[in-house]
N, C-alpha and C positions, 0 to 999 in steps of 0.2 A: 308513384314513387313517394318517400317518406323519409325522415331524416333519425340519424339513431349517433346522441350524444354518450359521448363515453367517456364516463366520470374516472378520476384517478382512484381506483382503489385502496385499502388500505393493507399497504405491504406489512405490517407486525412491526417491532418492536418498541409500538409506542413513537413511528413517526409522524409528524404533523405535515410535513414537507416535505419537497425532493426537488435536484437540483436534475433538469433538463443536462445532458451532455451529449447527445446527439438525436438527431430524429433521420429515419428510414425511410419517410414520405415526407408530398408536397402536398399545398391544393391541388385538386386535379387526380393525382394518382388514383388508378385502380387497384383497390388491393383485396386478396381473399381472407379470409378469416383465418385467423392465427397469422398473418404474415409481422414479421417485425414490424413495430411501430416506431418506438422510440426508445431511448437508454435513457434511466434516470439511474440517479445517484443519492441514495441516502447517508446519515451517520454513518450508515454500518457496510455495504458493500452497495455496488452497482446493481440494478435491475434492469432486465429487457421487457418490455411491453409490448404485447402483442396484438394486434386485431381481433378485437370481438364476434365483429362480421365482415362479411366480403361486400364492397361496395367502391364508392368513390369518394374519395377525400376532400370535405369542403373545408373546413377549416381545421387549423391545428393552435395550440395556446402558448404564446411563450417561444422567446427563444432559445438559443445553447448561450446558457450561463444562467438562467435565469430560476428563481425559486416557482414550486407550485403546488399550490395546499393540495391535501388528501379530502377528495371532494370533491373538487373542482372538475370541470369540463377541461380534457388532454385531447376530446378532436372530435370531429362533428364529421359524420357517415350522411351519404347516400346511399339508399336501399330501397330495392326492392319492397312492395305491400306499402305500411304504415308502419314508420319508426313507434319505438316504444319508450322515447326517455327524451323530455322537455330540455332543452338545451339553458343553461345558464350561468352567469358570467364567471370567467377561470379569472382566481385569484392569482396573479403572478407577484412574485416578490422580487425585486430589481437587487441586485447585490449591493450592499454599503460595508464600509469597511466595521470592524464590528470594536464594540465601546466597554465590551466588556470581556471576565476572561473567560476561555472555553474552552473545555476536557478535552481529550484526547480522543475519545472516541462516545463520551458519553452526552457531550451538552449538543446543543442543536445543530454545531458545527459552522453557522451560517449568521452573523451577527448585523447590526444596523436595524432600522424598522421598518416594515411593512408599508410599500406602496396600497394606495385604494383600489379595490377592484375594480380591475377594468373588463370589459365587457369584451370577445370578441366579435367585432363589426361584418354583419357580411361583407363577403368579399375579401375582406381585409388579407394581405399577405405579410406575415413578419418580414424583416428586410434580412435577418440572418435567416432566414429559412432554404435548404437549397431547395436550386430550380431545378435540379435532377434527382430520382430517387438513389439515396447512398444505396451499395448492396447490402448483404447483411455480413455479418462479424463473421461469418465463416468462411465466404466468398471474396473475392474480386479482383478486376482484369476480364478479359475477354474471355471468350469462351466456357467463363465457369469456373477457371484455373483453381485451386488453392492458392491464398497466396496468405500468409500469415505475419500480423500485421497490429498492435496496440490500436485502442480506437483514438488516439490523438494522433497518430501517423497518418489514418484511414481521414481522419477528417483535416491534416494537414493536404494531402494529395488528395484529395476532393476541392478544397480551395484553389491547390498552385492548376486543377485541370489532368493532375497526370492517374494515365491508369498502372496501378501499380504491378501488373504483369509483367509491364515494360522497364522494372526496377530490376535489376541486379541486385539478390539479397545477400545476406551473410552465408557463411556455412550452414548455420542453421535452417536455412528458409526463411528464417523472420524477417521482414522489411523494417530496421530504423532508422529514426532521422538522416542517419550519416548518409544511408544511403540514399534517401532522396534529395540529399546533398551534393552527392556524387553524379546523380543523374541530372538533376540541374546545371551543376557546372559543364560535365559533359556535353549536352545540350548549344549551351548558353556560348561555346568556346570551339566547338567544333572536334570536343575532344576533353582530357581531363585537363584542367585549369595546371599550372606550376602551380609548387608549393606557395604560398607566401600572397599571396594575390589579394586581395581586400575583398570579402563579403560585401553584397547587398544589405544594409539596416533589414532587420524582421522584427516584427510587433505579432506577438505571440499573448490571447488571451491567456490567464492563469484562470481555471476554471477547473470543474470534476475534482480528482483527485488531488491534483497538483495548487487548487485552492484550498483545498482542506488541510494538506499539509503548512500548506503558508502560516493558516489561521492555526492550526495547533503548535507551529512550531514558537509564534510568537507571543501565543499565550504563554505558555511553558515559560520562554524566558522571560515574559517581563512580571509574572505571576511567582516564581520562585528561585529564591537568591539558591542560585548553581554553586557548587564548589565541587570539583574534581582532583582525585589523589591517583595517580601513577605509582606502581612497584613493577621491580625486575623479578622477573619469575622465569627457575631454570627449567625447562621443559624437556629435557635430554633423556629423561628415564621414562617422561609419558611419551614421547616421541618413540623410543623402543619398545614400548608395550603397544603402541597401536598397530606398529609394524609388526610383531609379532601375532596379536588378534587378528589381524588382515592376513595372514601366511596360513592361517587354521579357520580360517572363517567359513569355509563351506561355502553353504548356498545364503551364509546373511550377508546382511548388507556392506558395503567398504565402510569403514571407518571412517572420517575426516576426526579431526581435534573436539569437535563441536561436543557431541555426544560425551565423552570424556568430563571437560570443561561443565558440563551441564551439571554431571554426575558429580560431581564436588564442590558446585554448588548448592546443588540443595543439599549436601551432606552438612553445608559448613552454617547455614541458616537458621535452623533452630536454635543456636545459641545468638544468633541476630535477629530478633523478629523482627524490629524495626526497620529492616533493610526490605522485607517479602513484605510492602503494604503498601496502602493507598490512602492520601491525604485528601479531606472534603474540609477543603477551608473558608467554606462558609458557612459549615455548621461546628467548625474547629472541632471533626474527630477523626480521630487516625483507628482505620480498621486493621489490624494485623492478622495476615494470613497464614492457616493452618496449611494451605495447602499452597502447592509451587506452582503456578500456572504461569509460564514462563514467554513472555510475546518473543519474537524472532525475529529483527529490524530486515526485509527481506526487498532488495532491492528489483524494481520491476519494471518495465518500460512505462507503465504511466506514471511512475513514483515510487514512493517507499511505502511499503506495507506491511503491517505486525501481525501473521498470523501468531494462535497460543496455542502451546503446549500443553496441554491439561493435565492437572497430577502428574508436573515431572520429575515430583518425587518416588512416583511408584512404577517407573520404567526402568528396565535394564540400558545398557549402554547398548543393544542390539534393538531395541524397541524405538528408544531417542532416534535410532539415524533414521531407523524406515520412517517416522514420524516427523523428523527435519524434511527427509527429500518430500514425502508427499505431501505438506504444507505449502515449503517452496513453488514445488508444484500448481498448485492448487491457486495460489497468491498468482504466479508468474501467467498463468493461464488465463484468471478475471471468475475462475471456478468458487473461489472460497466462498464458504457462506458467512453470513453476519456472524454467527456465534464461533465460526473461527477467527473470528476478526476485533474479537469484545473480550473484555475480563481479565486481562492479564496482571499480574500482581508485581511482576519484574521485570526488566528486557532485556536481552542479550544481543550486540548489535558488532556485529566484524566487519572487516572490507575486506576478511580473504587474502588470497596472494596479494590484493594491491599493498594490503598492510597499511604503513605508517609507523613510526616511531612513537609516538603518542596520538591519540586521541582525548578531546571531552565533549564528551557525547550529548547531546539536549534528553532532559527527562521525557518520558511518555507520560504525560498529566495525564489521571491524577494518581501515577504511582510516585515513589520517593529516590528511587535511585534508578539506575541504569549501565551495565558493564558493557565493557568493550575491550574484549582481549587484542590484542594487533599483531603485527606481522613476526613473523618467527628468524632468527638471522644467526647462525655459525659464528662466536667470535673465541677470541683465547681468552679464558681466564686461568687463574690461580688457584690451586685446588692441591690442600697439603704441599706448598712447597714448590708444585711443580706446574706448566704452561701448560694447559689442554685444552680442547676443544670444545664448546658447549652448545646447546641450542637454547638462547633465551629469547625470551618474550615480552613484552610491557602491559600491563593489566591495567586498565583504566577504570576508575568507578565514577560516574556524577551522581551526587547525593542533594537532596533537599535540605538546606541548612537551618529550616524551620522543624527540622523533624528527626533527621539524623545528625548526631557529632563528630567532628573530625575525626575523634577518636575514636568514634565505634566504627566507622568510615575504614580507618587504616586498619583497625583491630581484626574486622570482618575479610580484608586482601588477606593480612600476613597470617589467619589460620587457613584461610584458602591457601593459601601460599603453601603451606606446608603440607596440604593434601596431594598438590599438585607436584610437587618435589620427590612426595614420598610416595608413588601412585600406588602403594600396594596397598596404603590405608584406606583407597577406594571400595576396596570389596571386602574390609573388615569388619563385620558391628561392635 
């Protein structure tokens, strides 16, 4: 027998490191070649690692939460014959809160300094490590079931013990939190809990994605003085033209507002450049984009994530929506790749039916603004004289006030404004 160490390779984009967010073995496991290994986490999207070869798991490096260079030793094999690769010490990097500020999706995302390498010790078993192999992201529950599942739920009900076949999910299929809340109390009560009843205290690591967001969210604000401008924008005449495109749409897509909203954006930006960029304020220069590459704040069971739009200025409003849902998609699934997940020059961020009255939305470092259309509401206004009906909307911008003017700020809404008003100016050059 012989031993066959399996260094972390190096996933592209100019990573140096990667954040552990789950492992799929133990010591001990026997696992075949290709079986899932472990889920890391970089800048740019999550990776699944896989087993090199079929063997038995002596050691594994690091635990869930923890950094680990591209290089390093991620798990030490038993195998058959004589291993082929010297085993040697995994750098892990212990999380520290971070001291300086960090892009959105471009700086290391992971701040504080570097523990010294430490070695793994035979034998040695991390203490977060489980003692049972997790299944894989496709699986789990008895029998094989499908059961579909975020990997923070998957690794929450891997801690409370429960198998989540046994969970009652949504419509959807999907097991969330709520529901292994529901099953809990169930459980815990002989039945579902009354409303009103006090939770048990949970201590919930912030890790994977849900750390990244942290740290980019609080860059952003403490890195650039925010200012956000609200306008009323009546949407009653694009409100009829969607309805109308949707009555004739054939075999395209349904419309939502999105695609619309999109298209009058980038109509109205060329006379804004300043608004379509991205500020690197450590080498104080501001790049302005020719093109609209537009991120899409896209809300997901492990978090919030910006797929982009690529040249959303050279889509039709029929191309935008296939292009909205299959990003969604893509994001909501854990599918997206890095490069849909990088470069966007703008961001467009809704809640949808939940709406709100106002929002102001946190920048996506290191671009300069950020919109946020909100919820849509029937009231009466005044219109020549007389009481009628309207559909308005409140358009939110947060802008960087090192970079954009108030003024150009409101200037850039109210010629949007006027597209949006006037939807037929959408399809005139």
């Amino acid at each position: 027998m012989g031993t066959y160490s399996f260094k972390l390779p190096d996933i592209g984009e100019g990573i140096a490191e990667a954040e552990i967010v789950a492992w799929h073995v133990a010591p001990g496991d026997m696992v075949e070649e290709d079986a899932p290994l472990a889920d890391l986490m970089t800048d740019k999207a999550t990776v699944e690692m896989t087993a090199p070869v079929a063997g038995k798991v002596m050691k594994i490096a690091g635990e869930v939460g923890e950094q680990i260079a591209i290089g390093s030793i991620l798990a030490v094999f038993e195998v058959e014959g004589d291993g082929a690769v010297e085993a040697e010490p995994a750098q892990v990097v212990k999380p520290e809160p971070s001291s300086s500020p960090l892009s959105s999706r471009e700086g290391p995302g992971v701040g504080g300094e570097r523990s010294e390498p430490a070695p793994i010790e035979a034998g040695e078993k991390p203490s977060a490590v489980p003692t049972e192999p997790t299944p894989s992201p496709s699986l789990a529950g008895r029998g094989e079931r499908k059961v579909l599942a975020s990997p923070a739920v998957r690794h929450r009900a891997k801690d409370l013990g429960i198998d989540l076949a046994d969970v009652k999910a949504a419509e959807d299929g999907r097991v969330r939190h709520a529901d292994l809340d529901a099953f809990l109390a169930y459980n815990a009560g002989g039945g579902y809990r009354p409303a009103g009843r006090a939770r048990a205290d949970e201590q919930v690591r912030v890790i994977g994605l849900r750390r990244r967001i942290a740290e980019n969210m609080a860059a952003s604000k403490r890195a650039i003085p925010h200012f956000t401008y609200v306008e009323e924008i009546d949407v009653t005449k694009l409100e009829e033209l969607r309805a109308d495109l949707n009555a004739t749409r054939g075999a395209k897509p349904k419309l939502t507002m999105l695609p619309l909203l999109i298209t009058a954006i980038c109509r109205t930006l060329p006379d804004f450049p300043m608004i379509n960029a991205r500020y690197d304020d450590e080498a104080g220069i501001v790049t302005r984009s020719g093109a609209v590459h537009l991120g899409m704040a896209t809300q997901t069971d492990a978090g919030l994530m910006v797929p982009v739009i690529r040249d959303a200025q050279d889509r039709n409003i029929w191309q935008l929506a296939s292009e909205i849902v299959r990003l969604a998609e893509a994001a909501r699934s854990g599918k997206a790749t890095s490069g849909e997940l990088s470069g966007s020059t703008l961001t467009i961020t809704s809640l949808g039916p939940l709406g709100g009255i106002a929002t102001t939305p946190v920048i996506n470092r290191p671009e300069v603004a950020i919109i946020g259309p909100n919820k849509v509401v029937e009231r009466p206004v005044f219109r020549d004289g007389q009481v009628v009906a309207a559909k308005l909307m409140n358009l939110s911008i947060s802008c960087d006030h090192r970079v954009v003017d108030g003024w150009d700020a409101a200037s850039f809404v109210q010629a949007l404004k006027r597209l949006i008003e006037t939807p037929a100016l959408l399809f005139v050059d």
